[in-house]
PDB file of N, CA, C and O in Angstrom, chain B, residues numbered from 101:
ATOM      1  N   UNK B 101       8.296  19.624  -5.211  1.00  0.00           N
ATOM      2  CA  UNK B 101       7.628  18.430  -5.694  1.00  0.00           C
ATOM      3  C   UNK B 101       6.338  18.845  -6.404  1.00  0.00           C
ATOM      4  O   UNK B 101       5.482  19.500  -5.810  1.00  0.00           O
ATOM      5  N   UNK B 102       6.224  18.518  -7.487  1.00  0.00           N
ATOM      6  CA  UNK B 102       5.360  18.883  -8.486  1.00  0.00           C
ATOM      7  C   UNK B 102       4.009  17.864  -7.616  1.00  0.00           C
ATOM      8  O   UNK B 102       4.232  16.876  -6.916  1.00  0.00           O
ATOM      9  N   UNK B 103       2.165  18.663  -8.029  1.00  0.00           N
ATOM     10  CA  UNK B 103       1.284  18.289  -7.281  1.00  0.00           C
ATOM     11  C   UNK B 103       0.837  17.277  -8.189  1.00  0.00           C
ATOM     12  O   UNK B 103       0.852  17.381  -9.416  1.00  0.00           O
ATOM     13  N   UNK B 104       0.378  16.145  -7.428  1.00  0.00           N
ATOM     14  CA  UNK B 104       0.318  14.634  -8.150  1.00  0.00           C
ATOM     15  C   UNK B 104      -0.972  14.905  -8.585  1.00  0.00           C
ATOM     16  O   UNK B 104      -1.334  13.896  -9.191  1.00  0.00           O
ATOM     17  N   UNK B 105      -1.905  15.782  -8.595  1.00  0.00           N
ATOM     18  CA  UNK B 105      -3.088  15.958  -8.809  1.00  0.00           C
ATOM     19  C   UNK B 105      -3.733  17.272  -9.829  1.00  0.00           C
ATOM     20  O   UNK B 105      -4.892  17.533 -10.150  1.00  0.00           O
ATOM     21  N   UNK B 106      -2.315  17.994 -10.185  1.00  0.00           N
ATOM     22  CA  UNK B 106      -2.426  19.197 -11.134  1.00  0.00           C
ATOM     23  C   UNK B 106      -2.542  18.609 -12.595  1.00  0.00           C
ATOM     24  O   UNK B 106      -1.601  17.909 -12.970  1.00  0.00           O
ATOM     25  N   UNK B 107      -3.681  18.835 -13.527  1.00  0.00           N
ATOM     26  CA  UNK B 107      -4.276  18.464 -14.242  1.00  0.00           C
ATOM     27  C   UNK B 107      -3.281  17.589 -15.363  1.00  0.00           C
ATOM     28  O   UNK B 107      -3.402  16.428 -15.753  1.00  0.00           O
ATOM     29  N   UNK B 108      -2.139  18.746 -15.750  1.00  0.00           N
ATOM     30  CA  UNK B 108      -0.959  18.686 -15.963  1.00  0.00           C
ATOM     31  C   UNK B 108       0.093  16.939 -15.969  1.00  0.00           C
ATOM     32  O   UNK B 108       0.610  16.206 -16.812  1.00  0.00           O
ATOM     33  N   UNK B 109      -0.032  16.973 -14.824  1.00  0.00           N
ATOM     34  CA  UNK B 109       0.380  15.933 -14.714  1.00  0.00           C
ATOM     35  C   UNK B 109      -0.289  14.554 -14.542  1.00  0.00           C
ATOM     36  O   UNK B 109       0.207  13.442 -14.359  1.00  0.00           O
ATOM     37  N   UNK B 110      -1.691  15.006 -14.669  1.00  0.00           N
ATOM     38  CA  UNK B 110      -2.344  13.370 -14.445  1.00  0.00           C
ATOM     39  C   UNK B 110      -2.303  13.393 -15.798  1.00  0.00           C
ATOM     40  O   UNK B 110      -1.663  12.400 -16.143  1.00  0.00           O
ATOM     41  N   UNK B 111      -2.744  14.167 -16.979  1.00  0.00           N
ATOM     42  CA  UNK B 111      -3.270  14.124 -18.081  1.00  0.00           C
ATOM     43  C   UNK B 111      -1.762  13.273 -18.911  1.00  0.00           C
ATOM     44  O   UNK B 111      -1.885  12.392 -19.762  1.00  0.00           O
ATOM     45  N   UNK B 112      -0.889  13.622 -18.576  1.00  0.00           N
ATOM     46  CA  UNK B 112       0.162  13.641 -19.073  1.00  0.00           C
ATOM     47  C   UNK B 112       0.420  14.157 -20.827  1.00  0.00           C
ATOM     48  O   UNK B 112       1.312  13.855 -21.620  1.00  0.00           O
ATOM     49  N   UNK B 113      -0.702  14.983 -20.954  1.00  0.00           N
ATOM     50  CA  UNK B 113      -0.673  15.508 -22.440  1.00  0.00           C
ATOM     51  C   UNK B 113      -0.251  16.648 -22.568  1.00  0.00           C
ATOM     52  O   UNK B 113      -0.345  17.453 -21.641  1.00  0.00           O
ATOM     53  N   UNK B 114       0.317  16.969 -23.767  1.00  0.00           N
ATOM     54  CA  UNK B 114       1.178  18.369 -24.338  1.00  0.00           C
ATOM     55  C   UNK B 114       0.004  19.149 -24.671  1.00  0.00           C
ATOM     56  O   UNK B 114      -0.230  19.226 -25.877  1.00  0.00           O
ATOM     57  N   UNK B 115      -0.892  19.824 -23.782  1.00  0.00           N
ATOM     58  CA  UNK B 115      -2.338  20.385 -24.330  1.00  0.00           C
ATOM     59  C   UNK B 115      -2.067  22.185 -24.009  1.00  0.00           C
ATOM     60  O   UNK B 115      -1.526  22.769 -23.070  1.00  0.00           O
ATOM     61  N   UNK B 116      -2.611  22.586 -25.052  1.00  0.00           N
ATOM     62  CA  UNK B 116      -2.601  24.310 -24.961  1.00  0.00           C
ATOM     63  C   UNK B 116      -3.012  24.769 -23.478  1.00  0.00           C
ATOM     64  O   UNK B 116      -3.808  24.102 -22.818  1.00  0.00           O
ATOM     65  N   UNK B 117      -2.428  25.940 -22.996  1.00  0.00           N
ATOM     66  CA  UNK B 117      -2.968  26.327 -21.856  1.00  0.00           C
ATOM     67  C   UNK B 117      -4.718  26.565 -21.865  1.00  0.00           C
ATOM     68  O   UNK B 117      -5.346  26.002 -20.968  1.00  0.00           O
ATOM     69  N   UNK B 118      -5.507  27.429 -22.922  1.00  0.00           N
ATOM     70  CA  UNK B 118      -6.995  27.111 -22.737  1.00  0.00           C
ATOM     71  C   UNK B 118      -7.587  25.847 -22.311  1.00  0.00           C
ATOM     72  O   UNK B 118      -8.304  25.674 -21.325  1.00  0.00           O
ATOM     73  N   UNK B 119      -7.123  24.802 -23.353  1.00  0.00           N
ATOM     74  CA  UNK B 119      -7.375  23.227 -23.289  1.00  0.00           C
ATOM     75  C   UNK B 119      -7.335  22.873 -21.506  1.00  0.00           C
ATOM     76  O   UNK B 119      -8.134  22.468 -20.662  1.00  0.00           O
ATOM     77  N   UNK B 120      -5.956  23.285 -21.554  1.00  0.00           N
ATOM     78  CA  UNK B 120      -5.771  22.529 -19.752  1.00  0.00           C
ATOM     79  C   UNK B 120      -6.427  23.433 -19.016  1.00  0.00           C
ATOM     80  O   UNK B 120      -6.743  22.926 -17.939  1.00  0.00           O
ATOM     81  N   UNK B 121      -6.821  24.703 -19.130  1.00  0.00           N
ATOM     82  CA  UNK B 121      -7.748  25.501 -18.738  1.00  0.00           C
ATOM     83  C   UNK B 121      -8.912  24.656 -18.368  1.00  0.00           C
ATOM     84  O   UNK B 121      -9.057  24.410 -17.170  1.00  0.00           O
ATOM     85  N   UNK B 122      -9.988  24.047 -19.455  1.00  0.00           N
ATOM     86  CA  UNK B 122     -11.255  23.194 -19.331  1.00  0.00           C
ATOM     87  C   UNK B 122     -10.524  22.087 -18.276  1.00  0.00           C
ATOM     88  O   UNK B 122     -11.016  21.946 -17.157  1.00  0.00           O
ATOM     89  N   UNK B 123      -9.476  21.403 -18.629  1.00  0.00           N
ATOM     90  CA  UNK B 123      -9.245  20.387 -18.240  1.00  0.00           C
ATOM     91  C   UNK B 123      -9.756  20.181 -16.858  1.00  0.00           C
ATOM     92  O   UNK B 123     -10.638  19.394 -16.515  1.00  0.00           O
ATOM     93  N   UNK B 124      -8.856  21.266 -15.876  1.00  0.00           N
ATOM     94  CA  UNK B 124      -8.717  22.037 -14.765  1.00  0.00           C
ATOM     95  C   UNK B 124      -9.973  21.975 -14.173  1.00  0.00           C
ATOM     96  O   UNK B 124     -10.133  21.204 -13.227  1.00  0.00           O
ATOM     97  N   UNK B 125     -11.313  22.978 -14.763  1.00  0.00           N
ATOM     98  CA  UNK B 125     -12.449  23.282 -14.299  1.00  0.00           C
ATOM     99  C   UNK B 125     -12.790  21.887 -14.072  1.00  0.00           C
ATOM    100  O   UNK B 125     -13.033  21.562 -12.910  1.00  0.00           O
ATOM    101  N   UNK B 126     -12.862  20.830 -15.175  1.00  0.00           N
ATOM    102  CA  UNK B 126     -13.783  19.916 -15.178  1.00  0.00           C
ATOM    103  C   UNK B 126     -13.271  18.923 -13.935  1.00  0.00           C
ATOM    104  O   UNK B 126     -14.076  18.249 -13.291  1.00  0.00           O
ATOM    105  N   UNK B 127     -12.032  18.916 -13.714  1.00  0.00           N
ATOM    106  CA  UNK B 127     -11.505  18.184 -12.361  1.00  0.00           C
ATOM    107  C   UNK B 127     -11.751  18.885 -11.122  1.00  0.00           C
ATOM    108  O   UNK B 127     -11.778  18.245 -10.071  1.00  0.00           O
ATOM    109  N   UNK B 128     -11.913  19.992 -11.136  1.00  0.00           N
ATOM    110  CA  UNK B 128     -12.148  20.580  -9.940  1.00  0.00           C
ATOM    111  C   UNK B 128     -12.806  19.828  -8.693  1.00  0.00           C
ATOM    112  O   UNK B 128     -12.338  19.620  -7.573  1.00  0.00           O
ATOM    113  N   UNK B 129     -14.037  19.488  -9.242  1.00  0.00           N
ATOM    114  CA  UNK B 129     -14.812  18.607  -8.403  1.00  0.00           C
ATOM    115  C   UNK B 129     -14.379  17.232  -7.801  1.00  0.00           C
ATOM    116  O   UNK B 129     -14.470  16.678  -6.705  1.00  0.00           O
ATOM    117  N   UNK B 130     -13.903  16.964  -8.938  1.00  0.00           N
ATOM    118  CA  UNK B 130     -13.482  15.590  -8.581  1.00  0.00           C
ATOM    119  C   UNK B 130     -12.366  15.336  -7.460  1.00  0.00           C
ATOM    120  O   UNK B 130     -12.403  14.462  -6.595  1.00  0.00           O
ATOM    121  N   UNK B 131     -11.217  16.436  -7.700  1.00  0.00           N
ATOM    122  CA  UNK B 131     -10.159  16.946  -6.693  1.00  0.00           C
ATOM    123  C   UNK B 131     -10.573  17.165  -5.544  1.00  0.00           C
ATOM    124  O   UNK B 131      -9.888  16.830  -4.577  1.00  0.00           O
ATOM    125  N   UNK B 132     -11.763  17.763  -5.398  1.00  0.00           N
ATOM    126  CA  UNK B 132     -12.249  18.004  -4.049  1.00  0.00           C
ATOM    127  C   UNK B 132     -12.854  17.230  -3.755  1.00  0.00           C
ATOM    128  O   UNK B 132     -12.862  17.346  -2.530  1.00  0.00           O
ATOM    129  N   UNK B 133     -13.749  16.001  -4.127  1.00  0.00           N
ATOM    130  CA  UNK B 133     -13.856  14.958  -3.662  1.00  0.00           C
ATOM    131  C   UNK B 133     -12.388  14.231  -3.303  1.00  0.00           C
ATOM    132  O   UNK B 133     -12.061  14.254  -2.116  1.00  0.00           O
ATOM    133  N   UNK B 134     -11.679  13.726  -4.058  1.00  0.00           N
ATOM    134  CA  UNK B 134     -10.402  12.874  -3.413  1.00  0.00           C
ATOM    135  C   UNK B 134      -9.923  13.275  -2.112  1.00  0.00           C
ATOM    136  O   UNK B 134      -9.606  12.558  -1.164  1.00  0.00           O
ATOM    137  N   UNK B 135      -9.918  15.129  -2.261  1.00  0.00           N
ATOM    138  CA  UNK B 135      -8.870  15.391  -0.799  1.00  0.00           C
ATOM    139  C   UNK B 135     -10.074  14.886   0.703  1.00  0.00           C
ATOM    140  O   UNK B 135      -9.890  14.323   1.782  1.00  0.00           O
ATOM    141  N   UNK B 136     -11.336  15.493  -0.046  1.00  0.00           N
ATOM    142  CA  UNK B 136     -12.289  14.455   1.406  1.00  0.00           C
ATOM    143  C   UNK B 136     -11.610  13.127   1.473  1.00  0.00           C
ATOM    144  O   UNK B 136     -10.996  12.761   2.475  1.00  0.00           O
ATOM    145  N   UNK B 137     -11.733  12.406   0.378  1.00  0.00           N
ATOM    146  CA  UNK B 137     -11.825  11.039   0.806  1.00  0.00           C
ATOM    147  C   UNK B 137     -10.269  10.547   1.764  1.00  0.00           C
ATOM    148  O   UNK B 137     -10.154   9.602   2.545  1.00  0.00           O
ATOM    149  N   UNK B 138      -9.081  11.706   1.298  1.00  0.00           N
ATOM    150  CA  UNK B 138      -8.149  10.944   1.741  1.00  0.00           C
ATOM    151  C   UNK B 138      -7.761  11.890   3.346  1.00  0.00           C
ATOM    152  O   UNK B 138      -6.674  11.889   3.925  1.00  0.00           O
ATOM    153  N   UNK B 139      -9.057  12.647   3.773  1.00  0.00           N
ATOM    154  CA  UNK B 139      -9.360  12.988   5.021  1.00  0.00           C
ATOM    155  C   UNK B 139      -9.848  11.999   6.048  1.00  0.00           C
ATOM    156  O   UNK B 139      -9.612  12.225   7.235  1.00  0.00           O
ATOM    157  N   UNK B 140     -10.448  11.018   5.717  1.00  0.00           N
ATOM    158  CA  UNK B 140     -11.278   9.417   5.863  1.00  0.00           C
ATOM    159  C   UNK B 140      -9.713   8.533   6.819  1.00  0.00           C
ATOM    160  O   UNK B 140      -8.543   8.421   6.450  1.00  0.00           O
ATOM    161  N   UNK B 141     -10.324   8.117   7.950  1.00  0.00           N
ATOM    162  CA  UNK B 141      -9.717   7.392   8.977  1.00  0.00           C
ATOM    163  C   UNK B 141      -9.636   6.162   8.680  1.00  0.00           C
ATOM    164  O   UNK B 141     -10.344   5.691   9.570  1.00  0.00           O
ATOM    165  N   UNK B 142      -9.116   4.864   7.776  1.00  0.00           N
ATOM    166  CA  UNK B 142      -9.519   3.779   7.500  1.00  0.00           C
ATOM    167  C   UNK B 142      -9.093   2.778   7.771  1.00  0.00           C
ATOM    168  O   UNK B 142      -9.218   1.693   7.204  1.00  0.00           O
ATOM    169  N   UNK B 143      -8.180   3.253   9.275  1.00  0.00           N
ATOM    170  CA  UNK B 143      -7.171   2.203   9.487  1.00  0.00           C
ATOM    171  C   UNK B 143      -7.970   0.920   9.999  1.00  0.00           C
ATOM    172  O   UNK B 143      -7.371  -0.094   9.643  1.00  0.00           O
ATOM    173  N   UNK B 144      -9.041   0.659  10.665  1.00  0.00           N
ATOM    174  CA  UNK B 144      -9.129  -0.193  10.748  1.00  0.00           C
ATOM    175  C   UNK B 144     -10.636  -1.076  10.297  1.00  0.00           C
ATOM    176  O   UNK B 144     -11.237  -2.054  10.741  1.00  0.00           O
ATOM    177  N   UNK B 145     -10.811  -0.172   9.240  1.00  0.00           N
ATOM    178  CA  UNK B 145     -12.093  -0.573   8.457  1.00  0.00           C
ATOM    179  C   UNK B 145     -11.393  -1.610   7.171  1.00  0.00           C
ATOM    180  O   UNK B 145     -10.249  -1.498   6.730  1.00  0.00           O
ATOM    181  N   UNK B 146     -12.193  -2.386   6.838  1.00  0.00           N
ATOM    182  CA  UNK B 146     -12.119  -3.794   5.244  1.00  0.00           C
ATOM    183  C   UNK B 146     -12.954  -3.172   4.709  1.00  0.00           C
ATOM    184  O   UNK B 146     -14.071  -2.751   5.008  1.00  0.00           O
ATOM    185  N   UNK B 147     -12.155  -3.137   3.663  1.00  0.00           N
ATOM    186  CA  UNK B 147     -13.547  -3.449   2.446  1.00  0.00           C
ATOM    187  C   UNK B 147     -14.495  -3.757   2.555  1.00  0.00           C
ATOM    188  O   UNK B 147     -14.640  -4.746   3.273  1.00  0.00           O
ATOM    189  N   UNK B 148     -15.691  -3.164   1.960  1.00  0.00           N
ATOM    190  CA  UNK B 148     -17.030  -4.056   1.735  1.00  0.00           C
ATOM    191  C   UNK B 148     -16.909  -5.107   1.192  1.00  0.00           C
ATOM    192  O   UNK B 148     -17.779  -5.950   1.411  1.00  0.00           O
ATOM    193  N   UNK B 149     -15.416  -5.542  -0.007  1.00  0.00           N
ATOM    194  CA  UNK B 149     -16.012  -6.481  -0.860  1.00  0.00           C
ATOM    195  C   UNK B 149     -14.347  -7.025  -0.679  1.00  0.00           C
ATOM    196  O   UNK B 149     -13.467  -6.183  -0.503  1.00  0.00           O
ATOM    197  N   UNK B 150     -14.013  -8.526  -0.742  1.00  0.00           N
ATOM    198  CA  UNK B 150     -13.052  -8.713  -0.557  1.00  0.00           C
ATOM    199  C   UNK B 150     -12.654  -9.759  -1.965  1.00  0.00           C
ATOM    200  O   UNK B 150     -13.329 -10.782  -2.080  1.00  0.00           O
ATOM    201  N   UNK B 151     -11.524  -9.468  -3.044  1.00  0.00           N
ATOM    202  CA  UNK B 151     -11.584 -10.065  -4.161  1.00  0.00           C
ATOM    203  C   UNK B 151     -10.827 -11.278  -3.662  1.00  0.00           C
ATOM    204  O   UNK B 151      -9.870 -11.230  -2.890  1.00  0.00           O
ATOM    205  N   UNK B 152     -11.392 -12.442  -4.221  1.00  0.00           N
ATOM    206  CA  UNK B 152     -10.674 -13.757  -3.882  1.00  0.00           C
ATOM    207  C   UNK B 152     -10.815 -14.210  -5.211  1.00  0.00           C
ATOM    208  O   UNK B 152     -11.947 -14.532  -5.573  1.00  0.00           O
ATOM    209  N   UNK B 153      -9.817 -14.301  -6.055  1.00  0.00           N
ATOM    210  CA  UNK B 153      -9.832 -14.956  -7.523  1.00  0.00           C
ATOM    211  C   UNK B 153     -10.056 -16.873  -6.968  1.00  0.00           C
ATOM    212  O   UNK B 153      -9.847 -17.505  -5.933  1.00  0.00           O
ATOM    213  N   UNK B 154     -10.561 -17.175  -8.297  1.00  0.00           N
ATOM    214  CA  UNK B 154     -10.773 -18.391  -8.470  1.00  0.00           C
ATOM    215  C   UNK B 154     -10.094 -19.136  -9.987  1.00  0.00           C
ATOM    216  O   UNK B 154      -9.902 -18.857 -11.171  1.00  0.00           O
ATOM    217  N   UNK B 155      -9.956 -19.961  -9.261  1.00  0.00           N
ATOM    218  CA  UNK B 155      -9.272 -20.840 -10.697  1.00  0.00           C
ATOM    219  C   UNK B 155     -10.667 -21.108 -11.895  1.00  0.00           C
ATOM    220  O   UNK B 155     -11.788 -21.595 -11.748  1.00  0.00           O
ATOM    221  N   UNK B 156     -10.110 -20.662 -12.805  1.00  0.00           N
ATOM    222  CA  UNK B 156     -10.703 -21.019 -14.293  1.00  0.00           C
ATOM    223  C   UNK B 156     -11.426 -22.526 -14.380  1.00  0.00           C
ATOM    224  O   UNK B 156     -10.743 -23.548 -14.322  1.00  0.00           O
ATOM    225  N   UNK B 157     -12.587 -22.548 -14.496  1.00  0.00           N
ATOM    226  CA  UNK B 157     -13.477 -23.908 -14.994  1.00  0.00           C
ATOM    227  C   UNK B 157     -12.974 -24.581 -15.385  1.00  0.00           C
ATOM    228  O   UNK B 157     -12.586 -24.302 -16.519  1.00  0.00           O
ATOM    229  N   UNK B 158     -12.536 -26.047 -14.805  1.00  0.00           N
ATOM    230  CA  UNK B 158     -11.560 -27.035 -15.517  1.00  0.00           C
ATOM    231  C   UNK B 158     -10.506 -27.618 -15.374  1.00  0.00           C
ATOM    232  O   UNK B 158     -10.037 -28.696 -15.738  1.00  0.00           O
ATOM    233  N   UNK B 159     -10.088 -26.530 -14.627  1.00  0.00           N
ATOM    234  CA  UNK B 159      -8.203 -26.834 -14.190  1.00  0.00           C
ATOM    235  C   UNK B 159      -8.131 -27.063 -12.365  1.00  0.00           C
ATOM    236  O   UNK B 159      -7.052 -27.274 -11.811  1.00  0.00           O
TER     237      UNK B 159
END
């Protein structure tokens, strides 16, 4: 199973190996933030913010 997070495949672009080279570096960080976050226990935490749409002015 190909990694849902290899640059490669988020980018979904036909880019030279140098190119996906930068690509790579510049996600690095960010990758290692996500795998923290999806280290995070959240089963029984809400949201801070809970979206409740509202009907349009009028109707």
């Amino acid at each position: 199973m190909p990694d849902p997070l290899a640059p490669r495949t988020i980018t979904s672009l036909d880019l030279d190996e140098p190119r996906l080279a930068e690509v790579a570096a510049a996600f690095a960080e960010i990758r290692t933030e996500i795998e923290k976050l999806r280290t995070l226990d959240l089963g029984e935490i809400h949201p801070a913010i809970v979206f409740h749409p509202v009907e349009p002015a009028g109707e």
